[in-house]
C-alpha positions as CSV (number, residue, x, y, z in Angstrom):
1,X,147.8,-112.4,59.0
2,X,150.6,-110.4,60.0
3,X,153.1,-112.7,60.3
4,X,154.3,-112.4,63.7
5,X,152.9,-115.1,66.1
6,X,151.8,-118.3,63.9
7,X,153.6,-118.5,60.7
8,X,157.0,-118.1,61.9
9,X,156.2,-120.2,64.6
10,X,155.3,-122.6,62.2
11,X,158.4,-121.7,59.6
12,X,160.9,-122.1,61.9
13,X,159.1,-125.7,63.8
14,X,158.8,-127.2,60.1
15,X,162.7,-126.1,59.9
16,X,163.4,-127.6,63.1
17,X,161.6,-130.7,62.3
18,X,163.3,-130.8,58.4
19,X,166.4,-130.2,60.3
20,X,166.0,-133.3,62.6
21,X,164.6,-135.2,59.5
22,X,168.2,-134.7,57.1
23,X,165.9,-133.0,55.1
24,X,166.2,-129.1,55.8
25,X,168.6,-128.8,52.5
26,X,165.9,-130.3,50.0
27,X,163.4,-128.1,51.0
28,X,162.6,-124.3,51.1
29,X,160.9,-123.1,54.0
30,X,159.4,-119.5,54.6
31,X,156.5,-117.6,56.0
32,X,154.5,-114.4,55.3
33,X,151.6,-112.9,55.7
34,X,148.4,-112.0,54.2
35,X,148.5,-108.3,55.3
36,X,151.4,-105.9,55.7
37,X,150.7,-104.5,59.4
38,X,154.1,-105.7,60.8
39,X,156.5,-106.1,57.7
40,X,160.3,-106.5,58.2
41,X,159.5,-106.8,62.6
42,X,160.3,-109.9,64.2
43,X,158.2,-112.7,65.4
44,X,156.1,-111.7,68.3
45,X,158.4,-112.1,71.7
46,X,156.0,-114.6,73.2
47,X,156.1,-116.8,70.2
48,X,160.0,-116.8,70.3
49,X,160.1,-117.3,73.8
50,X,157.5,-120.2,73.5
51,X,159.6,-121.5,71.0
52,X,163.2,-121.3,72.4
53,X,161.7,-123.3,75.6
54,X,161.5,-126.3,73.0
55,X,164.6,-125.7,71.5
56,X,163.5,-123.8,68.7
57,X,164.5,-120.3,67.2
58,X,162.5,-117.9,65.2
59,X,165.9,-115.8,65.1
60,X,166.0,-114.4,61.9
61,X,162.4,-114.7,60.9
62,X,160.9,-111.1,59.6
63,X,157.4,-110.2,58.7
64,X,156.4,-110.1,55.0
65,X,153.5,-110.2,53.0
66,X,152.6,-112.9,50.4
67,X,153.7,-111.7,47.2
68,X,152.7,-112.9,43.4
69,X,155.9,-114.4,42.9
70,X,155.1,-116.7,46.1
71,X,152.2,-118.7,44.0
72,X,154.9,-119.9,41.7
73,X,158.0,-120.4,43.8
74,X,156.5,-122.6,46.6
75,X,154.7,-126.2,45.8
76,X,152.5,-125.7,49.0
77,X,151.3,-122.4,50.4
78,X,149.9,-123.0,53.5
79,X,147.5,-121.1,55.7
80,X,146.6,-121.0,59.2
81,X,142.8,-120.5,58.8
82,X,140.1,-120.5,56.8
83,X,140.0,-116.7,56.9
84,X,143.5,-116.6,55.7
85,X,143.5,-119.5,53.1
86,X,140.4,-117.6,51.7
87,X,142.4,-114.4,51.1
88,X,145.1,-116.5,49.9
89,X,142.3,-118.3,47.0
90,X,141.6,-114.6,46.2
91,X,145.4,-113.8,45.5
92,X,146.2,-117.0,44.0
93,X,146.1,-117.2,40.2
94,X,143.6,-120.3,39.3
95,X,146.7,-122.7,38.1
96,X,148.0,-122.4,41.5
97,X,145.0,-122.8,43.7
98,X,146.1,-126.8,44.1
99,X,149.0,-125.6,46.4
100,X,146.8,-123.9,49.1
101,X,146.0,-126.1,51.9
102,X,145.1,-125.6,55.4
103,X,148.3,-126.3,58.1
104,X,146.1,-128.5,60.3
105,X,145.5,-130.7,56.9
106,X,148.5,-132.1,57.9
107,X,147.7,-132.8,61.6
108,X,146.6,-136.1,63.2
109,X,143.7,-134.0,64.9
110,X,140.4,-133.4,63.2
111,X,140.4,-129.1,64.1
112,X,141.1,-126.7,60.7
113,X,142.1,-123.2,62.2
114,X,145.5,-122.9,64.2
115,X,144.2,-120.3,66.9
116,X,146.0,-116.8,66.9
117,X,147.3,-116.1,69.7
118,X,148.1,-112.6,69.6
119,X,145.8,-111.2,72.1
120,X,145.8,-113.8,74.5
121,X,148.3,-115.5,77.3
122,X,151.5,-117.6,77.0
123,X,149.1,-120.6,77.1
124,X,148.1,-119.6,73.7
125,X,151.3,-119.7,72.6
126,X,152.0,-123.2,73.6
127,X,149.0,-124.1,72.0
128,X,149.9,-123.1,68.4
129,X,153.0,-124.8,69.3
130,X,151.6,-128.1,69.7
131,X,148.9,-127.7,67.0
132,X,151.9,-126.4,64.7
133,X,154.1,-129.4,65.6
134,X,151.7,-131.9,65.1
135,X,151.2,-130.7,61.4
136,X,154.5,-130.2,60.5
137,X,155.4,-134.0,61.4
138,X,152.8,-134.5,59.1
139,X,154.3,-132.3,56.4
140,X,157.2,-134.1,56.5
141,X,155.8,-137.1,56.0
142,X,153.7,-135.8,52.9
143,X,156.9,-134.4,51.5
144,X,158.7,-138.1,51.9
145,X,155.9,-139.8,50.0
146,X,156.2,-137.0,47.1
């Protein structure tokens, strides 16, 4: 929603995971939100720190919102719940509604909604991490098929 806890969490995993893959230079990875509460801050402190104890940086990752240009730059615009992928269907102009999906689409598990975090404990943080890490491995091997 705002851009702080899940989808840079999730930007800079996949980048992380694209990086490992030899595939970070083909690709274009970025996050945003669907509303504007917390443009230009950085991800939330619990999700970096979460994140740095796997190895992983969200250094450099700033809130934004979705814009219009968005629907046509990016092949897959990906949400991390239903609530969000239905404000995203609302934005979207029909001839790009095929490239919204669900993150967890891409996961091995059978849940839909990455939890936010935001007003819990470092727990939740960890498990958006796992969650988020799961789907991006299987991104990446929905990318290498395309």
């Amino acid at each position: 929603m705002g851009n702080i806890c899940r989808s840079p969490t999730a930007e800079g995993v996949f980048r992380y995971h694209a990086e490992q893959a030899g595939l970070a230079d083909r690709l274009e990875i970025d996050s945003a939100g669907t509303h504007a509460y917390h443009v230009g801050e950085p991800a939330d402190h619990r999700a970096r720190a979460a994140a740095e104890r796997r190895g992983m940086s969200l250094d450099g990752i700033r809130a934004r919102r979705v814009s219009a240009q968005d629907f046509q730059r990016f092949d897959y615009i990906i949400a991390m719940d239903q609530e969000n992928l239905a404000r995203l269907r609302d934005e979207a102009p029909e001839e790009h509604s095929a490239r919204l999906h669900l993150f967890l689409e891409f996961a091995a598990g059978s849940e839909t909604d990455v939890p936010d975090p935001y007003y819990g404990g470092a727990a939740g943080f960890e498990r958006v991490l796992d969650l988020v890490e799961d789907a991006s491995r299987g991104l990446l091997e929905t990318l290498s098929r395309d």
